[in-house]
C-alpha positions as CSV (number, residue, x, y, z in Angstrom):
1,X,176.6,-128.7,77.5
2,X,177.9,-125.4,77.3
3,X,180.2,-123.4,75.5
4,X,181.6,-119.9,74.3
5,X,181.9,-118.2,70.9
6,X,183.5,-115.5,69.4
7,X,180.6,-115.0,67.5
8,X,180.1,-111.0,67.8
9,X,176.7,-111.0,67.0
10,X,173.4,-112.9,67.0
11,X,174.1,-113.5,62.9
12,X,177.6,-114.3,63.5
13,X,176.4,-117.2,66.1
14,X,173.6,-118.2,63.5
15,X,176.4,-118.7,61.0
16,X,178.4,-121.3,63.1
17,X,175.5,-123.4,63.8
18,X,174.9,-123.8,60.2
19,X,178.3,-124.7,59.9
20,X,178.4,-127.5,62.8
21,X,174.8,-129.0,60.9
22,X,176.5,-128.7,57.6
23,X,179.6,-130.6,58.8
24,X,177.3,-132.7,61.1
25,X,175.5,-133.9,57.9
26,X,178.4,-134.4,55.9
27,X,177.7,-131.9,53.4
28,X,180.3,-129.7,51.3
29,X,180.9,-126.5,53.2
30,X,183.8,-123.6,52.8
31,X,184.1,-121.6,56.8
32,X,186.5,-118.8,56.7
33,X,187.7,-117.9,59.9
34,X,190.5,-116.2,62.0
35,X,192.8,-118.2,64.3
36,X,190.5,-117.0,67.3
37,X,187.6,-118.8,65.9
38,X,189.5,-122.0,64.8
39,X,191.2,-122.7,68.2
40,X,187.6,-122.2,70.2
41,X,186.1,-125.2,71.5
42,X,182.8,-126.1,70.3
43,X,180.4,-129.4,70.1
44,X,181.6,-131.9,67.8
45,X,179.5,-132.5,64.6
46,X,178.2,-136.0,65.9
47,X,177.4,-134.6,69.2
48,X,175.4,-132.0,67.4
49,X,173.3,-134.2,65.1
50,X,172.6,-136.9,67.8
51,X,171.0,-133.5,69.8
52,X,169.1,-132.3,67.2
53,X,165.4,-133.0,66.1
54,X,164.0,-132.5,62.5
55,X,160.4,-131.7,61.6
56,X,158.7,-131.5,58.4
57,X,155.0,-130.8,58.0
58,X,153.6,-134.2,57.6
59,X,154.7,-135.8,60.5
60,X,152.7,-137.8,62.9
């Protein structure tokens, strides 16, 4: 899938993805953003979390 951001830099894009997994994962999150940023189309949360893949150290 792809899509577009506003994101101006490679922080700015780092930023939104931890939005979408914080909203993906239900978690409480405050994003502050400009109209440009609200009305662009990006992944849903559940399409996000059903694409992603967790580690941690001891798995098998």
């Amino acid at each position: 899938m792809e899509f577009t951001t506003t994101a101006r830099s490679l922080e700015d894009q780092g930023a939104q993805m931890r939005a979408l997994a914080l909203l993906a994962w239900q978690e409480p999150a405050v994003v502050i953003a400009n109209a440009e940023e609200v009305t662009q189309y990006v992944v849903s949360p559940q399409y996000l979390k059903g694409q992603s893949l967790h580690f941690s150290l001891n798995d098998t």
